[in-house]
C-alpha positions in Angstrom: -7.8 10.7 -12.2 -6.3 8.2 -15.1 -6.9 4.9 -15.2 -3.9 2.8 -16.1 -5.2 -0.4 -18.4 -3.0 -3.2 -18.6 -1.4 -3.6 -22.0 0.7 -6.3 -23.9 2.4 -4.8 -27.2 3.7 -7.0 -30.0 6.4 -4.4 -32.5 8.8 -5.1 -35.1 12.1 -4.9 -34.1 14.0 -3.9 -31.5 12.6 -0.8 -29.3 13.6 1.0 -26.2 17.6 0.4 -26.1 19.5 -1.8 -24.3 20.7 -0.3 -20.8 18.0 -1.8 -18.5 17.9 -5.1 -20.1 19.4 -8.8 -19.0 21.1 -11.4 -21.9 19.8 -15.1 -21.6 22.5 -17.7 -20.9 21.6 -21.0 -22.1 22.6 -24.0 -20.3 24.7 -26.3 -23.0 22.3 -29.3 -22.9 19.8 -30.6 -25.0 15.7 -31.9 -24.5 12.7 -30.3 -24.8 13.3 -28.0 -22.1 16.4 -25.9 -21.8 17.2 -24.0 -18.8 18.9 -20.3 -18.5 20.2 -18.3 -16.3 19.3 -14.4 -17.2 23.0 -13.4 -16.9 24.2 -12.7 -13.7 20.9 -11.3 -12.0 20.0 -14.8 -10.3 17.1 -15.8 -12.1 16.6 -18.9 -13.9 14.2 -19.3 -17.3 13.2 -22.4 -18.9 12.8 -22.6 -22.6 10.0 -25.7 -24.0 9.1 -26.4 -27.4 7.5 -30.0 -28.6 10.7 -30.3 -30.8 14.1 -31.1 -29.0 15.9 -28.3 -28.6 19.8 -27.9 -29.0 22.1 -25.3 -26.9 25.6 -25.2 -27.0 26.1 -22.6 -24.3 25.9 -18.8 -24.1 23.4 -16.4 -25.6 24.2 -17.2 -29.3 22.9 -20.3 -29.6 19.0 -22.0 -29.2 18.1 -24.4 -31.9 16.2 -27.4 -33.1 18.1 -30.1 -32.1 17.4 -33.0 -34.9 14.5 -31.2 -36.6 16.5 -28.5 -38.4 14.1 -26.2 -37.5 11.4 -25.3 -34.4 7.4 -24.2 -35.0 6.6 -23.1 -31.4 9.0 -22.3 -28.5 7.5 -21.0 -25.2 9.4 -19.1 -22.3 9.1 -18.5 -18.5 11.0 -17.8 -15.4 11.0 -20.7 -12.7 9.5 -19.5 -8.9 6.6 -17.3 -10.5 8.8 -14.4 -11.5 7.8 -11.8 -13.9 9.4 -9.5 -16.6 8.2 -6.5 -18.9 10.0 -6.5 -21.9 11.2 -9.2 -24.2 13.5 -9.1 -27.2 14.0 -11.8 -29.5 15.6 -12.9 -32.6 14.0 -15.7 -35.2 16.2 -16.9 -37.6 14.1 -18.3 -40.5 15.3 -21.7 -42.7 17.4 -19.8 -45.7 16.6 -22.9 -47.1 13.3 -22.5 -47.3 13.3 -19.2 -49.1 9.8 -18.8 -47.6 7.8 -16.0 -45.8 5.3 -16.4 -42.9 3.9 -15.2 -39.9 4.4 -16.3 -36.0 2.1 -16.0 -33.5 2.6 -14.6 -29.7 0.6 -15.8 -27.1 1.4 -13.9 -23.9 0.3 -14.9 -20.3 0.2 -12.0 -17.9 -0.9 -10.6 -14.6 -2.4 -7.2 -14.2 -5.3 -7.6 -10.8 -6.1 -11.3 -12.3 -4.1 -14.2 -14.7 -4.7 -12.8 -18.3 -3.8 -13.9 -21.8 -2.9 -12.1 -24.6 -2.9 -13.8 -28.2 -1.4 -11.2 -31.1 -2.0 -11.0 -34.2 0.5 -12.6 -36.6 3.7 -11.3 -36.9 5.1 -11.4 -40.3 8.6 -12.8 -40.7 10.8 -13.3 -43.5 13.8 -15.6 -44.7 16.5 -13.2 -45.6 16.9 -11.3 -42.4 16.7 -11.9 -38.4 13.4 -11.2 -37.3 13.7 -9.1 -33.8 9.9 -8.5 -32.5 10.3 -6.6 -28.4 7.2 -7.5 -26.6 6.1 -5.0 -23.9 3.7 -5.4 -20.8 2.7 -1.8 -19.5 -0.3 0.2 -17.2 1.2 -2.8 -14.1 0.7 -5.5 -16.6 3.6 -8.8 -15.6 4.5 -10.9 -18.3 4.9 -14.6 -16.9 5.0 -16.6 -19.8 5.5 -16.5 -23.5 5.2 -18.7 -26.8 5.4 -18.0 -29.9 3.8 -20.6 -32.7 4.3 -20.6 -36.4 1.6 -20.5 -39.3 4.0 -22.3 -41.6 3.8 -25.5 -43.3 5.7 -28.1 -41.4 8.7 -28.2 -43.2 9.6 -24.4 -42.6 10.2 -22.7 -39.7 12.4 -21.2 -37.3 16.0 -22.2 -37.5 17.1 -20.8 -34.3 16.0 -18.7 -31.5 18.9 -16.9 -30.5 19.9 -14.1 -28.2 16.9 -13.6 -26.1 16.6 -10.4 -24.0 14.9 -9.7 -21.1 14.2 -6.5 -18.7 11.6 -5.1 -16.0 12.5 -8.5 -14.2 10.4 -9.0 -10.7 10.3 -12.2 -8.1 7.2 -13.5 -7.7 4.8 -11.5 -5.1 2.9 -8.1 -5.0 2.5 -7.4 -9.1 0.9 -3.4 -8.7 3.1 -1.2 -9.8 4.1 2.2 -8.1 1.1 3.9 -9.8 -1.9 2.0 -8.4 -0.1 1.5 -5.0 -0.6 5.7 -4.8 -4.3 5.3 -6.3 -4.7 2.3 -3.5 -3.3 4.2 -0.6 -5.3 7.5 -1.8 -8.3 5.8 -1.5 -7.2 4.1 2.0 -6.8 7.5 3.6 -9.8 8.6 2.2 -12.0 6.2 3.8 -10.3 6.5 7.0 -11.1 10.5 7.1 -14.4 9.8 6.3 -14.9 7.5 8.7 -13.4 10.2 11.4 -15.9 12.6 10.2 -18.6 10.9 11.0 -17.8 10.0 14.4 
């Protein structure tokens, strides 16, 4: 029998296609938390960073709202709700002509609350910067941030076109895979039980 482990994957750019995947809609407001809705699949995500953020509506648009530019920005769904996959999109200061590395941390649920921390992820200031996250072997991703290793005057000039899939409300997080491996063992324990009456 396999055991499935519980896996969080950090890759460069986008993987995996786009048919089972939800846009973020950002609310046009503007704070240090920014609310979403995941386009029209009911559920709502909140976007918090210690800079003010800035959206003007849409999926196009998430940036710093004073600053010029964001160092952290973390992401979850509101009533406990879970995803699997997560694309994003980093636009790097042109300005700053600079290279440098982000950080994921990723806060998950497999039997117990885990966290994930990745190792940096390089990104550069003369192209988007698209990283897809995955949670696999009926590991839920319920939170993500991402932090950057930059000086303090470069960063991430916007945070734009977020993608989500593998969306779940909160509740029972197995997957179809252990619910067989749970039931097997179920019914094995009640036959044994019969046979030795």
């Amino acid at each position: 029998m396999a055991i499935t482990i519980p896996t969080i994957t950090v890759r460069t750019g986008l993987e995996s296609g786009s048919g089972d995947i939800d846009n973020v809609l950002y609310q046009n407001s503007t704070g240090i938390a920014i609310n979403a809705n995941i386009n029209s699949t009911g559920y709502v995500a909140i976007f918090t960073s210690t800079t003010s953020l800035d959206s003007g509506g849409g999926q196009a648009m998430l940036d710093a709202e004073t600053a010029g530019y964001l160092n952290n920005l973390a992401f979850a769904l509101t009533d406990g709700a879970s995803f699997t996959r997560l694309y994003a999109n980093l636009d790097m200061l042109k300005a700053a002509q600079t290279a440098g590395t982000i950080v994921f941390t990723v806060d998950y649920t497999s039997s117990a609350l885990s966290t994930f921390t990745s190792n940096p992820f390089a990104v550069t200031w003369n192209s988007q910067n698209k990283p897809t996250i995955f949670a696999t072997g009926g590991a839920r991703m319920s939170k993500v941030t991402w932090n950057t290793t930059l000086q303090t005057d470069v960063g991430v000039e916007g945070a734009n076109q977020y993608r989500f899939g593998g969306l779940r409300p909160a509740g029972n997080v197995l997957d179809s895979g252990s619910t067989i491996i749970l039931l097997r063992i179920g019914f094995g324990l009640i036959g044994f039980l019969e046979r030795r009456k």
